[in-house]
MARSEDREN-693205 format. One line per field, with one value per residue (C-alpha): residue in three letters; y, x, z; residue number from 1. Coordinates in Angstrom, 1 decimal. Layout:
rest: c(Ala | ...) $
py: c(Y | ...) $
px: c(X | ...) $
pz: c(Z | ...) $
nr: c(NUM | ...) $
END
This chain:
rest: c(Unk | Unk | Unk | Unk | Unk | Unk | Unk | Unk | Unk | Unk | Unk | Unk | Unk | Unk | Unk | Unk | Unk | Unk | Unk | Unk | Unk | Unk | Unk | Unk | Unk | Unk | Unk | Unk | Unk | Unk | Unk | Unk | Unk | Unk | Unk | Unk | Unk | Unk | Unk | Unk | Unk | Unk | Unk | Unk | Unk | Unk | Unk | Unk | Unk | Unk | Unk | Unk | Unk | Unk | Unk | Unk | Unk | Unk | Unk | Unk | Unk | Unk | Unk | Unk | Unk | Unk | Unk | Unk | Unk | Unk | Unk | Unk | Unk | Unk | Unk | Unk | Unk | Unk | Unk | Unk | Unk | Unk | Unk | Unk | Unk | Unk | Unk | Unk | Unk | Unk | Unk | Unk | Unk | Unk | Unk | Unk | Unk | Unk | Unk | Unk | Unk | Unk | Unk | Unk | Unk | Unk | Unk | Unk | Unk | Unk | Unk | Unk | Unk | Unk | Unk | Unk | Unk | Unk | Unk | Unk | Unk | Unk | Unk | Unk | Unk | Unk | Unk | Unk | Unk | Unk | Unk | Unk | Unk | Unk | Unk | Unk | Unk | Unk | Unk | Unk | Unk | Unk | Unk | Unk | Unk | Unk | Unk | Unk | Unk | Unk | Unk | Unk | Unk | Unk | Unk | Unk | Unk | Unk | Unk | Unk | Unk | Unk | Unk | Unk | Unk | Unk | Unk | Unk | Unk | Unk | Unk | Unk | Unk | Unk | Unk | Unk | Unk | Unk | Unk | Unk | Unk | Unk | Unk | Unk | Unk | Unk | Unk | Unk | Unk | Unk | Unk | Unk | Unk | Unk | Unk | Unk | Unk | Unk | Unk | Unk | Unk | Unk | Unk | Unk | Unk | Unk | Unk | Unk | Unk | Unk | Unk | Unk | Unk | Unk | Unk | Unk | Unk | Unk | Unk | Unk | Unk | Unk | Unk | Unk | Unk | Unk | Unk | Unk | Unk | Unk | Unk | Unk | Unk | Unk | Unk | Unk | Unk | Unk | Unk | Unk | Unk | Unk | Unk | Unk | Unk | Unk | Unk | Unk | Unk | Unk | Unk | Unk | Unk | Unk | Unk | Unk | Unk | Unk | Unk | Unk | Unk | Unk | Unk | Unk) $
py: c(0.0 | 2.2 | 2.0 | 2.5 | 5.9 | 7.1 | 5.8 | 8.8 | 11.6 | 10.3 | 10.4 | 14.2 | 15.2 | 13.6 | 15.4 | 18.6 | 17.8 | 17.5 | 20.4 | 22.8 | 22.1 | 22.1 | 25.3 | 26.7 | 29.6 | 29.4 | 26.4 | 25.2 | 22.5 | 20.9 | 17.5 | 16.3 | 17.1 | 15.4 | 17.5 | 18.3 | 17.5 | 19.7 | 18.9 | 21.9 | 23.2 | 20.8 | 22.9 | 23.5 | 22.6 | 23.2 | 21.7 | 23.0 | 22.6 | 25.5 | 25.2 | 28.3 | 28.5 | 31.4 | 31.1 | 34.3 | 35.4 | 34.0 | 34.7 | 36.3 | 33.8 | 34.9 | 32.8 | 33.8 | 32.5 | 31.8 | 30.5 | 28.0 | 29.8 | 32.1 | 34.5 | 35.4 | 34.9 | 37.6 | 36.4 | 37.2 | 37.7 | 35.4 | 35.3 | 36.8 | 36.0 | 37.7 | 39.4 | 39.1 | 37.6 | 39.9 | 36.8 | 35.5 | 32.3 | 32.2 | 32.2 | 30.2 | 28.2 | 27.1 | 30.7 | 30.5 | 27.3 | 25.9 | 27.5 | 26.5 | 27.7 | 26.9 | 26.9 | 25.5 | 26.8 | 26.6 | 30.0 | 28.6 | 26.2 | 26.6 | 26.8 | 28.0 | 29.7 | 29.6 | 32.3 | 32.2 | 35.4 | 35.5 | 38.0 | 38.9 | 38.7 | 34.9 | 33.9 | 30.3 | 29.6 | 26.4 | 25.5 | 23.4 | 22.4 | 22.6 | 21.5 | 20.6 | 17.5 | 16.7 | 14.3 | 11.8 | 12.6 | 12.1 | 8.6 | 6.7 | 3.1 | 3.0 | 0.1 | -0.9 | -1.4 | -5.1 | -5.7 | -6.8 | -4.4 | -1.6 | 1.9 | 3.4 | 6.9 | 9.6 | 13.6 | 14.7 | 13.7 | 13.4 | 10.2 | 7.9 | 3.8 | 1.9 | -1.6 | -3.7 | -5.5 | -8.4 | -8.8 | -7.3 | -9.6 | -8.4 | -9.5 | -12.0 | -14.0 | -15.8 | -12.5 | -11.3 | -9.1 | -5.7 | -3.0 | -1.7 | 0.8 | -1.1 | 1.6 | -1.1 | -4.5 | -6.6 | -9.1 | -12.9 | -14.6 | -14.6 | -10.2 | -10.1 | -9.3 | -5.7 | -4.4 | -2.2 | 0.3 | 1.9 | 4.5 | 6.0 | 8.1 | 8.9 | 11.6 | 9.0 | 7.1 | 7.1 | 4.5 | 3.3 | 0.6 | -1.2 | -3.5 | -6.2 | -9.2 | -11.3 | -13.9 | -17.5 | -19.1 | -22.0 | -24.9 | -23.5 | -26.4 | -28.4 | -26.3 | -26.9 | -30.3 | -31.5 | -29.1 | -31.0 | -34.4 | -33.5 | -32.0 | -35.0 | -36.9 | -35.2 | -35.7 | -39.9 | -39.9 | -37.8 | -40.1 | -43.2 | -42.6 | -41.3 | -44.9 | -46.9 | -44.4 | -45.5 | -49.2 | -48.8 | -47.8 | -49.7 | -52.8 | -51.6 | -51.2 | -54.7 | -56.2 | -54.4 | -55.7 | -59.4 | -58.9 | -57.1 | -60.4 | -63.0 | -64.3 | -61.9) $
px: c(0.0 | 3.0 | 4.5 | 1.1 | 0.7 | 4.1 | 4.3 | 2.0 | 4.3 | 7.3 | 5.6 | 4.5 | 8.1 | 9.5 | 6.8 | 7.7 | 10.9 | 10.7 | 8.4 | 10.7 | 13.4 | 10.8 | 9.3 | 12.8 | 13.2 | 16.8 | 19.6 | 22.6 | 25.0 | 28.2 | 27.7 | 30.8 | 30.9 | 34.5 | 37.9 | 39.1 | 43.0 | 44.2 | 47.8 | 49.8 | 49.0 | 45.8 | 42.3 | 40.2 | 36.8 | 34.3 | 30.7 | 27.0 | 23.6 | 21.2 | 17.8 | 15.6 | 11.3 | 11.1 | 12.0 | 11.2 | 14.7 | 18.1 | 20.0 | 22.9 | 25.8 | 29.4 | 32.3 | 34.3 | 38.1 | 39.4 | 43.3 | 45.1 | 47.5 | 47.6 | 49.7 | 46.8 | 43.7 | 41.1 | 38.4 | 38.6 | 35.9 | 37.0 | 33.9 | 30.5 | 27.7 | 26.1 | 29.6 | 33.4 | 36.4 | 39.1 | 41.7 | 41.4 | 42.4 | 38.9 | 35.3 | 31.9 | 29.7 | 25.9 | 24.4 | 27.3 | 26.9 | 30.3 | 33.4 | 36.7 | 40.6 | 42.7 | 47.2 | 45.9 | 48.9 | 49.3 | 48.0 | 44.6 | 44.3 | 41.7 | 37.8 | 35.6 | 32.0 | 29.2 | 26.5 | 23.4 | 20.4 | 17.8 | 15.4 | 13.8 | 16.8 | 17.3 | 20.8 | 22.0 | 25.5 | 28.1 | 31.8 | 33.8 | 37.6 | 40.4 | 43.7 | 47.3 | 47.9 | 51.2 | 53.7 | 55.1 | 58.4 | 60.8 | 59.5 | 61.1 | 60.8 | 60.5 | 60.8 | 59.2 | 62.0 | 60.6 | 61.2 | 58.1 | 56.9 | 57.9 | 55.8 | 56.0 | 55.6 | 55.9 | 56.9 | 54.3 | 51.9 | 48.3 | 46.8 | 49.5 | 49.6 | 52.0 | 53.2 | 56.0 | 59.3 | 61.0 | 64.4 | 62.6 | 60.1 | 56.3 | 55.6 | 52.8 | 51.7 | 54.9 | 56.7 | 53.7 | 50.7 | 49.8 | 47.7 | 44.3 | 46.0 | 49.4 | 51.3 | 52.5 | 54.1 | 53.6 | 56.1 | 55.3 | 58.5 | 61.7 | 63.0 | 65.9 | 67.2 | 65.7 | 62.6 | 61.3 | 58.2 | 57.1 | 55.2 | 53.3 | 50.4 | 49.5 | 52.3 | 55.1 | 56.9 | 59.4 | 60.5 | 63.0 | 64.5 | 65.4 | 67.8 | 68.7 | 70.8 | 71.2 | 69.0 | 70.3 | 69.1 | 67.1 | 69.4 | 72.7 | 73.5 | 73.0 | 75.2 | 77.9 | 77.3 | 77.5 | 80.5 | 82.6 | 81.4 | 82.6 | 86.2 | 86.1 | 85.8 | 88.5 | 90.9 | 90.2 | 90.6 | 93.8 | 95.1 | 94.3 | 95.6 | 99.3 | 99.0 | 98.5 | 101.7 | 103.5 | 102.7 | 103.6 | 106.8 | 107.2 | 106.6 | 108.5 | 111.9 | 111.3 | 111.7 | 114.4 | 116.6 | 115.4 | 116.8 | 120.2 | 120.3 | 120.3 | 123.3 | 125.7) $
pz: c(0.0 | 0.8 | -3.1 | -4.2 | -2.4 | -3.3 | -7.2 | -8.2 | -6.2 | -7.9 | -11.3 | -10.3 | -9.6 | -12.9 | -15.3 | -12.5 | -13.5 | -17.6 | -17.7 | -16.3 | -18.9 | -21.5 | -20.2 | -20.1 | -22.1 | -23.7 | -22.7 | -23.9 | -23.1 | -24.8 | -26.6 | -24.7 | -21.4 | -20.7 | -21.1 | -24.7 | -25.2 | -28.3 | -29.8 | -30.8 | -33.9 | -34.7 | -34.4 | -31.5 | -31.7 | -29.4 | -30.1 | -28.3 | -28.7 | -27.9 | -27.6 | -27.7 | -27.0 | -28.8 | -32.7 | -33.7 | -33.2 | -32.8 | -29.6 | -29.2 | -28.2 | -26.8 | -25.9 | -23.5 | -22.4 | -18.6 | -19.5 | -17.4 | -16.7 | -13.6 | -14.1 | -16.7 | -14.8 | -16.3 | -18.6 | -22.0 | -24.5 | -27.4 | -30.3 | -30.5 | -32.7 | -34.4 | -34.8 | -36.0 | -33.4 | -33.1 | -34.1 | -37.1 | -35.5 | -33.6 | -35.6 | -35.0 | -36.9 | -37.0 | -35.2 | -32.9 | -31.6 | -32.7 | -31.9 | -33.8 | -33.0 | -35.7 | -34.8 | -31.3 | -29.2 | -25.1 | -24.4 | -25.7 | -22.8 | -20.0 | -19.4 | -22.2 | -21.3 | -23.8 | -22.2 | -24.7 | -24.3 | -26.1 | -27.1 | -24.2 | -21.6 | -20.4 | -20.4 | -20.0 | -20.2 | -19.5 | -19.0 | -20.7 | -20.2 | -22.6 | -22.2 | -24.4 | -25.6 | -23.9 | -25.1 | -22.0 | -20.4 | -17.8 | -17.0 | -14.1 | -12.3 | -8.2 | -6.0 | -2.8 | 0.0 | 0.2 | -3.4 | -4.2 | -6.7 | -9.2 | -9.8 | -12.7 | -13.3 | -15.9 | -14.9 | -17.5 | -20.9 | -21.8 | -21.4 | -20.9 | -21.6 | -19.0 | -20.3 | -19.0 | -20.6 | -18.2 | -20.2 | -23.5 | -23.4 | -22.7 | -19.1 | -18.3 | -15.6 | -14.8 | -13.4 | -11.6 | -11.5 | -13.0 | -10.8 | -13.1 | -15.2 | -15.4 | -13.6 | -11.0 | -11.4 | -8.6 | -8.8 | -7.9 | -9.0 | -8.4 | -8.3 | -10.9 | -14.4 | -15.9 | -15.9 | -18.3 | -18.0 | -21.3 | -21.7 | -24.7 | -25.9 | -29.4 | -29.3 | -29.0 | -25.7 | -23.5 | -21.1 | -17.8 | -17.0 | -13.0 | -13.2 | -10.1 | -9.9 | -13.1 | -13.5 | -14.1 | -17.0 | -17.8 | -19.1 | -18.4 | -15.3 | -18.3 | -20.4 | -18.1 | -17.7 | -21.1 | -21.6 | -18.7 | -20.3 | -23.6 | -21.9 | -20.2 | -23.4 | -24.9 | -22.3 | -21.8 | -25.2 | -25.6 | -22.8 | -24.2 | -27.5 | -25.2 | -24.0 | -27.4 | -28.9 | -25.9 | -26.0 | -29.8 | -29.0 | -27.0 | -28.8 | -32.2 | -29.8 | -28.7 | -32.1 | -33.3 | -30.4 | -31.5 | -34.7 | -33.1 | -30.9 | -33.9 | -35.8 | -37.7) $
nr: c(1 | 2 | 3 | 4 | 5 | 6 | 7 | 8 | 9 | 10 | 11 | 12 | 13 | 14 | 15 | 16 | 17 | 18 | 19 | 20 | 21 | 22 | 23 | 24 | 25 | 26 | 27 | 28 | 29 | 30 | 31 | 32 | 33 | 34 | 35 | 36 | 37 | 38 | 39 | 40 | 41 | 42 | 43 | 44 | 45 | 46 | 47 | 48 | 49 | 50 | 51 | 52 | 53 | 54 | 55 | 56 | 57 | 58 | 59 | 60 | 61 | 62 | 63 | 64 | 65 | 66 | 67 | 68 | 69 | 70 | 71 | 72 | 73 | 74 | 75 | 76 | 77 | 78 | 79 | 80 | 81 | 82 | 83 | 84 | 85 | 86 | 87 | 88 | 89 | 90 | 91 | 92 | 93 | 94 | 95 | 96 | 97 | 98 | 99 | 100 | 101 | 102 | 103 | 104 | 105 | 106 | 107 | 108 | 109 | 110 | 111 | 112 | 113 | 114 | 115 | 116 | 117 | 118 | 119 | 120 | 121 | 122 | 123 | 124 | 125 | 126 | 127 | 128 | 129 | 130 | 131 | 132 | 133 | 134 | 135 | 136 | 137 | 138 | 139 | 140 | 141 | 142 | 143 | 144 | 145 | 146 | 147 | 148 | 149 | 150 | 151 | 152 | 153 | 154 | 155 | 156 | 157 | 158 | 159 | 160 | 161 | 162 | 163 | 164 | 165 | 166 | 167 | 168 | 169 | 170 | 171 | 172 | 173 | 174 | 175 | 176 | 177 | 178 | 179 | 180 | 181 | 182 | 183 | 184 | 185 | 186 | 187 | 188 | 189 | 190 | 191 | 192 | 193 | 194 | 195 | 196 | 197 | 198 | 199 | 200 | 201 | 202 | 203 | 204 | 205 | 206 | 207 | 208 | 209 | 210 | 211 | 212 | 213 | 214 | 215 | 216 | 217 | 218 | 219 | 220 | 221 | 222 | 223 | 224 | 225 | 226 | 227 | 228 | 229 | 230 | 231 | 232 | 233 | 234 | 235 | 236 | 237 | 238 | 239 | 240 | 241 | 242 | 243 | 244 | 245 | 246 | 247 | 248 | 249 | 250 | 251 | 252 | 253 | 254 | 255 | 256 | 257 | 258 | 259 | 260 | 261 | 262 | 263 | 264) $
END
């Protein structure tokens, strides 16, 4: 009886709720929310949709700039539509709800504001974060004191990839155990020979390498062993053949003195 009572508020609070976006006069929101990572040089695009009750006449749109860094922290008007951007690296498209950079450079960088009015006064507006594409550097290998696993880490770049070499060979389950984002080799088996951590975005990679105590082969006590036997063979041999020369010798002196001891 309880649901039944309380199934009609929530359906009263969800059509509340829908009506007031519908009823909305003006709104405007990016079609991807998440950051935007721009490589140097490439264009800047920055995509919206507005959504206006009134279509009698377009709003006015302006795109404003907040850069990352903070040694420049005022806001700077960047493109207005209707209207011309004072760079003629910076225009819009579709009634300004598109902006575009072209030569994207770091000074570009930051949070972009879309703030939409329409005819009659209503503003709606929304953020959106830009930042460079950075290329991974400075990337180094650490080690627990109890040996047990390696971290890998990178001093900077933009969406990085970790993967993990164990004598340059990719490492699998027989070394050990990688963390969720392969940053972190847990190591399972016995710690020694080089490790190496690489790694890479779509900009390139860079990698480190730890290296511990050598690691002793597979088949090498064999190796040895088969070397020694075949010394060994080489030695009974050589000795045996010192004998049968000897023996020779031997035997050749002992006839010639039995023809020296006959008749003359």
């Amino acid at each position: 009886m309880e649901l039944r009572t309380q199934s009609p508020l929530w359906a009263l609070f969800l059509m509340l709720g829908l009506l007031s976006q519908v009823c909305q006069p003006v709104s405007v929101h990016f079609l991807d929310p998440k950051p935007l990572y721009v490589v140097r040089g490439e264009t800047l695009v920055l995509r919206t949709e507005i959504n206006i009750r009134t279509k009698q006449a377009f709003p006015t749109v302006v795109w404003e700039h907040m850069p990352s860094d903070p040694k420049r922290p005022a806001r700077v008007k960047v493109a207005e539509y209707p209207g011309q951007a004072p760079n003629q690296r910076i225009f819009t498209e579709e009634q300004g709800a598109v902006l575009k950079i072209t030569n994207f450079v770091h000074d570009d960088s930051g949070e972009y504001t879309i703030s939409v009015t329409d005819h009659l006064g209503h503003i709606a507006s929304a953020q959106h974060v830009v930042e460079e594409y950075l290329a991974v550097y400075h990337v180094s290998v650490m080690v627990n004191v109890s040996h047990t696993s390696l971290h890998c880490k990178e001093a900077w770049g933009t969406q990085p990839v970790f993967s993990w070499l164990h004598e340059q060979a990719k490492v699998d389950g027989s070394q050990g155990r990688l963390s969720a984002d392969n940053s972190t080799l847990y190591i399972t088996a016995r710690f020694c020979g080089k490790f190496t951590c690489v790694v890479s975005n779509k900009l390139g990679h860079s990698s480190a390498t730890y290296t511990s105590e050598p690691c002793e082969r597979k088949g090498n006590g064999v190796t040895v062993a088969v070397v020694c036997l075949f010394l060994l063979l080489i030695g009974a041999g050589a000795l045996l053949f010192l004998l049968w020369r000897r023996r020779r010798q031997h035997r050749s002196r002992g006839e010639r003195l039995r023809e020296y001891d006959g008749p003359l």
